[in-house]
C-alpha positions in Angstrom: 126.3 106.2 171.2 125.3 110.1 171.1 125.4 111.1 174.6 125.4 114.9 176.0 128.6 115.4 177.5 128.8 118.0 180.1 132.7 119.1 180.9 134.3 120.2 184.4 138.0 121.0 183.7 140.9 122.0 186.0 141.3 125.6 184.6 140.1 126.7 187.7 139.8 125.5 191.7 136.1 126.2 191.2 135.9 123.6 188.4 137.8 120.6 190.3 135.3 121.4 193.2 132.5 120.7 190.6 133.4 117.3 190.1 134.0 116.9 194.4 130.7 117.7 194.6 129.4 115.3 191.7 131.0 112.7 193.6 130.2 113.2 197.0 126.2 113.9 196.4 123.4 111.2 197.1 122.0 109.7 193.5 118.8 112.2 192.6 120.2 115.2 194.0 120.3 118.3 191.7 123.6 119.7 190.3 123.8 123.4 188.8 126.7 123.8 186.3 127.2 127.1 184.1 128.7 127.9 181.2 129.0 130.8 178.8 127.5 130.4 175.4 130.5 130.4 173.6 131.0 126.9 175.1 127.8 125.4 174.8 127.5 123.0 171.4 124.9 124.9 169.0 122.7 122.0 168.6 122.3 122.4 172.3 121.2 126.2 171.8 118.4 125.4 169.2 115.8 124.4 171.3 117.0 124.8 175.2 113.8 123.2 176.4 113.8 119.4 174.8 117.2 118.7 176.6 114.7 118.1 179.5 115.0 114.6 180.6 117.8 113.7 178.4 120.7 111.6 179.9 124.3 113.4 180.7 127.8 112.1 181.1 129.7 114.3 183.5 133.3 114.4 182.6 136.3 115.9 184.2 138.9 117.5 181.6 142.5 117.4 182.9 145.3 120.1 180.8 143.0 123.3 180.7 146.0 125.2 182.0 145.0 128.7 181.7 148.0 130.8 180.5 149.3 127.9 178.3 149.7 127.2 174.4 150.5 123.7 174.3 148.0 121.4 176.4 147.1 117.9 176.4 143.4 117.4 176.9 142.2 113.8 179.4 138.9 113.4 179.7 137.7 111.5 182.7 134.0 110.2 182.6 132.2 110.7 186.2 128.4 109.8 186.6 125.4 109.8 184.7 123.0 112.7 185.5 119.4 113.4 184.2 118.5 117.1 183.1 115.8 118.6 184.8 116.0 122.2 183.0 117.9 124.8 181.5 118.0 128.6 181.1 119.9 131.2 179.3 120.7 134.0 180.8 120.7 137.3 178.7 122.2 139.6 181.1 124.8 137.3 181.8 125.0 135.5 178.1 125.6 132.3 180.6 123.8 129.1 180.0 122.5 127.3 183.4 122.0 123.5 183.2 120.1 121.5 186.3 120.7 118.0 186.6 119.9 115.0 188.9 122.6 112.8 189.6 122.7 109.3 188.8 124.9 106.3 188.5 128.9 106.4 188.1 130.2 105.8 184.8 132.8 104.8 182.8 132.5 106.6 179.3 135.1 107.1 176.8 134.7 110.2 174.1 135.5 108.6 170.7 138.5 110.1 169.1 135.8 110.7 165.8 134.7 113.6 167.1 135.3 116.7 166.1 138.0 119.2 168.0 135.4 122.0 167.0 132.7 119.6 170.2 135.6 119.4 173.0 137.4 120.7 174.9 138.9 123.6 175.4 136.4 124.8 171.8 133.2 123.4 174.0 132.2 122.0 177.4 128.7 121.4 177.2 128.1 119.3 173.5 126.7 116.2 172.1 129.1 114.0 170.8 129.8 110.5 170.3 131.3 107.9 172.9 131.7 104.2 174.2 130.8 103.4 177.8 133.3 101.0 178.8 131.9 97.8 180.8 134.0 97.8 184.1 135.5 100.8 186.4 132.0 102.6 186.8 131.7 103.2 190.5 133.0 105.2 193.1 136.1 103.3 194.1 137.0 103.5 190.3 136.6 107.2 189.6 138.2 108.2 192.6 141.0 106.5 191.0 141.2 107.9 187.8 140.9 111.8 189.0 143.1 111.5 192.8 146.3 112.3 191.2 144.7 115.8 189.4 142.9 116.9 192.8 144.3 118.3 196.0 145.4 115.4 198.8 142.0 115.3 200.2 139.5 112.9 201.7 137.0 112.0 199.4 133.5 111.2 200.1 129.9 109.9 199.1 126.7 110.2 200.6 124.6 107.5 199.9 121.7 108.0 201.7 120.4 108.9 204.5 118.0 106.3 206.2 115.6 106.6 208.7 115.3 103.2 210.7 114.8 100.6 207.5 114.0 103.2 204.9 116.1 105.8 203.0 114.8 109.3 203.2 113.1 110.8 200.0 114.8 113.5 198.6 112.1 117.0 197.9 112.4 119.3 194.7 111.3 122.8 194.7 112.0 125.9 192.5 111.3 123.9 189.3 113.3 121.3 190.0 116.5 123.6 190.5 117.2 122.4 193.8 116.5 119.6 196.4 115.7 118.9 199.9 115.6 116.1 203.1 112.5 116.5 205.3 114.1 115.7 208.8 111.8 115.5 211.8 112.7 116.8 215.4 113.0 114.3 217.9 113.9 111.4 215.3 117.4 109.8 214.4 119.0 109.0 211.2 121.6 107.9 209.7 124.0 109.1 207.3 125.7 106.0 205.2 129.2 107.6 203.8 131.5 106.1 201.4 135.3 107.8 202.6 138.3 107.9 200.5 141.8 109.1 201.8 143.3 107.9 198.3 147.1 109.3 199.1 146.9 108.2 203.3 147.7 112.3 203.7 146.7 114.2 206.4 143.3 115.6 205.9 139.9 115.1 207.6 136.2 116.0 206.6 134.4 118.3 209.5 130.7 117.8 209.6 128.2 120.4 210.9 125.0 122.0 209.9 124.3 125.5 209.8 121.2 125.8 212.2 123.2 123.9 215.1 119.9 122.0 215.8 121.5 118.5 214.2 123.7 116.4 217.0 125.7 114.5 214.9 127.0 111.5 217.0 130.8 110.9 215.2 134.6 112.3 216.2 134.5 115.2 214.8 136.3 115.8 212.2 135.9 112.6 210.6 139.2 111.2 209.3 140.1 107.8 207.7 143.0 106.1 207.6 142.7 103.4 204.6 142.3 104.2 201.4 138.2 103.3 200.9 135.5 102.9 203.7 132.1 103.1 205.0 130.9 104.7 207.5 127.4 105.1 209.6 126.9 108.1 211.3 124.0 109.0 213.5 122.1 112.5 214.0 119.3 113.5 215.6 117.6 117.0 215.1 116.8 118.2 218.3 113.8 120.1 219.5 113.0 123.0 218.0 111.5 126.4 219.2 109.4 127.3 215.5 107.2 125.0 213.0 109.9 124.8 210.2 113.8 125.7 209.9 116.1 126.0 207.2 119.4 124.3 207.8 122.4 122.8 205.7 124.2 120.1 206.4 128.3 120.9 205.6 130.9 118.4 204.4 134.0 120.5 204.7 137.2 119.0 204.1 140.5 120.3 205.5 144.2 119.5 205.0 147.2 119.6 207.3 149.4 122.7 206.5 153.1 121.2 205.6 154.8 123.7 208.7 151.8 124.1 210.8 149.5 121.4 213.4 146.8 123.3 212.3 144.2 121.9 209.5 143.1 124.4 206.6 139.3 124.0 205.5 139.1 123.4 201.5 136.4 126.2 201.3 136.4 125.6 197.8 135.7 121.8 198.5 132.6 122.3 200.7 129.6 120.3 200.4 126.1 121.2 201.4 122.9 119.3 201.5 120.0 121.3 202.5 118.0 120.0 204.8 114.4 121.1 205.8 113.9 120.9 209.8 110.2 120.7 211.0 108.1 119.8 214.0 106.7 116.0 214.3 102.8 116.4 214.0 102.0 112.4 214.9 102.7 113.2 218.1 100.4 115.4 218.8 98.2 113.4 216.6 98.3 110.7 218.9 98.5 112.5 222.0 94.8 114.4 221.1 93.9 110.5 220.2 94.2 109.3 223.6 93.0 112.3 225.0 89.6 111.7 223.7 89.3 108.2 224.7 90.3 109.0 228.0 87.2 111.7 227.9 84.7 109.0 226.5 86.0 106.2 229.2 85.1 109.1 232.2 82.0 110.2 230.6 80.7 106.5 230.0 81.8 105.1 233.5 80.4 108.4 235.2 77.1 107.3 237.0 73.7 109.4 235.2 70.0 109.6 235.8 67.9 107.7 233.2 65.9 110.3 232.6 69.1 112.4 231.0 68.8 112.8 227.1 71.8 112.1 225.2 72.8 115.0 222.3 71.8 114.2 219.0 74.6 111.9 217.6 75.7 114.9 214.9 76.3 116.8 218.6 78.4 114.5 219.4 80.5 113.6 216.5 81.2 117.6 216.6 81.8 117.8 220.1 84.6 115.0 220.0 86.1 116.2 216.2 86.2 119.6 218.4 88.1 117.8 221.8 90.2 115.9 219.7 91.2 119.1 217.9 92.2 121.0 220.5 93.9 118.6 222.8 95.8 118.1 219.8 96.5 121.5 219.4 97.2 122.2 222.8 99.8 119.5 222.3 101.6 120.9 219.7 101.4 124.8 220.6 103.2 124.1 223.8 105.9 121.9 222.2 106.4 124.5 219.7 106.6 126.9 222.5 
C-alpha cells in the first residue's frame, strides 16, 4: 500500500524525544514535526494543501549517526496520525506538518523502494509498505524502540475522563494545536499506560504550570514492572479569574549513576495544554432557585384584592431580570 511516511531518527536527542511524545500523547492530539525541504519527497511539495486529511505512518529511524560514513538504517513503525495541515516556510525553507494522532501501528517499508524516498536522502515521502497484522499497540512499540532510547519510564495518556465520560479534546489556531476544557471545582481522572521497560531507576514527575491542578498521586510517579496502568485523580481548584492557561507536564527523570539525586529529561518533557475556566452551572442554578424562592414569598405574602397584577410581559421581564442578576451576583463573587 502507498502510505506517507513521516521519519523521526536518532541523529539528534530532539528527534528520539519526537517519538516519546508520539507515544505518550492521547489519540486526536496534534503533533508538529519539521523538516527542511531538502528532505521532504517532491511529490509531497507539488501541492502542500491536498496532503490534508491523508493518513501517516510515524516511523522511528535508528543508525542516523551524525559524523559517520557507514550506517545501517532500522526503521521502526509507531502510530497512525491524520494530517491536519501544512506550511512552508520561506524564511526558514522548513516544511511544517500538523498531525492528529491515531492508532499504534505495525508497518513495514518494502525494500522496493527507492534509496532516493528514505532515509537518510528523505524523511517525510510517500512510499510503499506492508502493515504487518500483530505487534500494533503500545506494549509492542515500546518494545521495538527501548533498547535505542535513554533508560526511561515510558508513558501513555489515554484519556482523561470526567466521571463516565472521556473529556473532548478542543482545536484552535487552524488545527495546529489542541486543548482540554477543565472546570474548577470538578475532578478527573487521568488513565496512564506506564512502562519501566529496563526496571532502572527513573520516575515521571507530574505538575502543571498554573499550580491550580491538585494532582492526588506520589509524586514522582515511579513503576516498578515493566507495563502498567494507572488512575490518577486531579482536581482544579478555585480560581481567582474567568479563564487560565495552564500545562499539564510529564517530565521524566533518571537516577545519576554516582549521585541520589534524579536528573529531569528536559528533552523528554511532555505537555498537554489544558484550558482552566470557571463552572457557569453553578451559578446557573443558584440564580434558578433564587427566583423560585422570590415567587414562593411573593405568592404566600398575604395582598388586597383590589391590587392589580403587572401585565404578564412585566413579569416575564421582571423575573428574566432577577434571575439574571442573582445569577450574576453568584458568579462575580466566586470569581472574586
Amino acid at each position: 500500500m502507498d502510505t506517507i511516511c513521516a521519519f523521526s531518527s536518532d541523529s539528534r536527542e530532539l528527534y528520539k524525544a519526537d517519538i516519546y511524545r508520539v507515544l505518550a500523547l492521547p489519540k486526536n492530539h496534534i503533533v508538529h514535526f519539521r523538516y527542511k525541504k531538502i528532505y521532504v519527497d517532491d511529490y509531497l511539495l507539488q501541492n502542500p494543501k491536498k496532503l490534508k486529511k491523508q493518513s501517516v505512518a510515524i516511523f522511528f529511524t535508528h543508525g542516523n549517526n551524525l559524523g559517520t560514513d557507514e550506517n545501517t538504517f532500522q526503521h521502526f513503525s509507531v502510530r497512525w496520525a491524520t494530517i491536519t495541515t501544512t506550511e512552508f516556510s520561506l524564511e526558514t525553507d522548513v516544511f511544517h506538518i500538523y498531525m492528529k494522532l491515531g492508532d499504534f501501528c505495525n508497518v513495514r517499508v518494502d525494500s522496493g523502494n527507492s534509496d532516493e524516498k528514505i532515509p537518510p536522502t528523505k524523511f517525510l515521502s510517500k512510499l510503499n509498505c506492508t502493515e504487518v497484522g500483530e505487534g500494533n499497540n503500545w506494549q509492542s512499540r515500546i518494545l521495538a524502540i527501548k533498547n535505542y532510547f535513554p533508560k526511561i519510564t515510558f508513558i501513555h495518556l489515554k484519556e482523561i475522563r470526567n466521571g463516565w465520560r472521556g473529556k473532548w479534546i478542543h482545536y484552535q489556531n487552524s488545527k495546529k494545536s489542541c486543548y482540554y476544557n477543565l472546570t474548577h471545582g470538578n475532578r478527573y481522572i487521568l488513565k496512564l499506560a506506564v512502562s519501566n521497560p529496563d526496571a532502572s531507576n527513573t520516575k515521571i514527575e507530574i505538575s502543571d504550570s498554573s499550580e491550580e491542578i491538585t494532582i492526588n498521586c506520589i509524586n514522582p510517579l515511579e513503576s516498578s514492572i515493566q507495563f502498567d496502568d494507572h488512575d490518577i485523580s486531579i482536581s482544579v481548584k478555585t480560581l481567582q479569574v474567568f479563564k487560565q492557561a495552564s500545562l499539564l507536564e510529564f517530565k521524566p527523570s533518571k537516577k545519576e549513576s554516582d549521585a541520589d539525586e534524579y536528573k529531569v529529561l528536559g528533552e523528554y518533557s511532555t505537555n498537554i495544554e489544558l484550558n482552566l475556566k470557571l463552572s457557569l452551572k453553578r451559578p446557573l442554578i443558584f440564580g434558578l432557585f433564587s427566583t423560585m424562592a422570590f415567587w414562593s414569598v411573593l405568592l404566600a405574602r398575604p395582598m388586597s384584592s383590589s391590587v392589580n397584577w403587572p401585565s404578564e410581559s412585566v413579569l416575564v421581564i421582571s423575573t428574566l431580570l432577577f434571575y439574571l442578576s442573582s445569577s450574576s451576583l453568584f458568579f462575580w463573587f466566586n470569581k472574586k
